[in-house]
N, C-alpha and C positions, 0 to 999 in steps of 0.2 A: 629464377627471377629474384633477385635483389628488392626492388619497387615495382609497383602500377602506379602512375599520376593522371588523373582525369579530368577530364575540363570540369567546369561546374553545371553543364547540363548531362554529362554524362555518357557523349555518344563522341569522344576523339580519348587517347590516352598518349602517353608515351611510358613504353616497359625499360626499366635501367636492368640490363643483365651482365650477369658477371660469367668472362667468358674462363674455360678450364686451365688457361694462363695466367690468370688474375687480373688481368685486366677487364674493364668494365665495355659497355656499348651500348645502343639505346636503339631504340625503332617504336615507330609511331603506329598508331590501329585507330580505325574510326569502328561506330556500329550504328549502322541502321536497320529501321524496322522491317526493310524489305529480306535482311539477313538474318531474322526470327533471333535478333537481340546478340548474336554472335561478330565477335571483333573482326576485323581484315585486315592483312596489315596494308599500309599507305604506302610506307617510306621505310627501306632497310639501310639504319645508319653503322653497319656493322665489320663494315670495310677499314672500320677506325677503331683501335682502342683505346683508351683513357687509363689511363695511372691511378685515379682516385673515382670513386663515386660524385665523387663535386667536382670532377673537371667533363664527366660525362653530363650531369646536370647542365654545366656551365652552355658547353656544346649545343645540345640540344634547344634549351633555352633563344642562343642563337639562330639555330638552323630551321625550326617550326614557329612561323609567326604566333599562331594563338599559345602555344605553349611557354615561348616568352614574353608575352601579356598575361599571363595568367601568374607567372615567378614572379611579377613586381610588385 
């Protein structure tokens, strides 16, 4: 894993991973208390690579409402 970024309550993230091609990818996890504080993932955005760390950001940004409210 490259990053974690977290909302600011603490219970959605998105992980920026760097795949063994060098390209980058991202997928979103929430956690709730009924999941004894362990992530899940949401959403697998990882049918896509990205060139750069910041065009993965960019993406993501895009694709996850609160995650692009949270980048502005």
């Amino acid at each position: 894993m490259i990053e974690s970024l977290e909302d600011p309550h603490g219970s959605r993230c998105v992980d920026i991973l760097l795949r063994e091609d060098g390209s980058f990818i991202f997928k979103e996890f929430r956690r709730d208390p009924e999941d004894a504080g362990r992530w899940t993932l949401v959403a697998d955005y990882s049918q896509r690579g990205f060139a750069t760390k910041e065009a993965a950001l960019a993406s993501a940004a895009a694709a996850i409402a609160w995650f692009g409210a949270t980048c502005k």
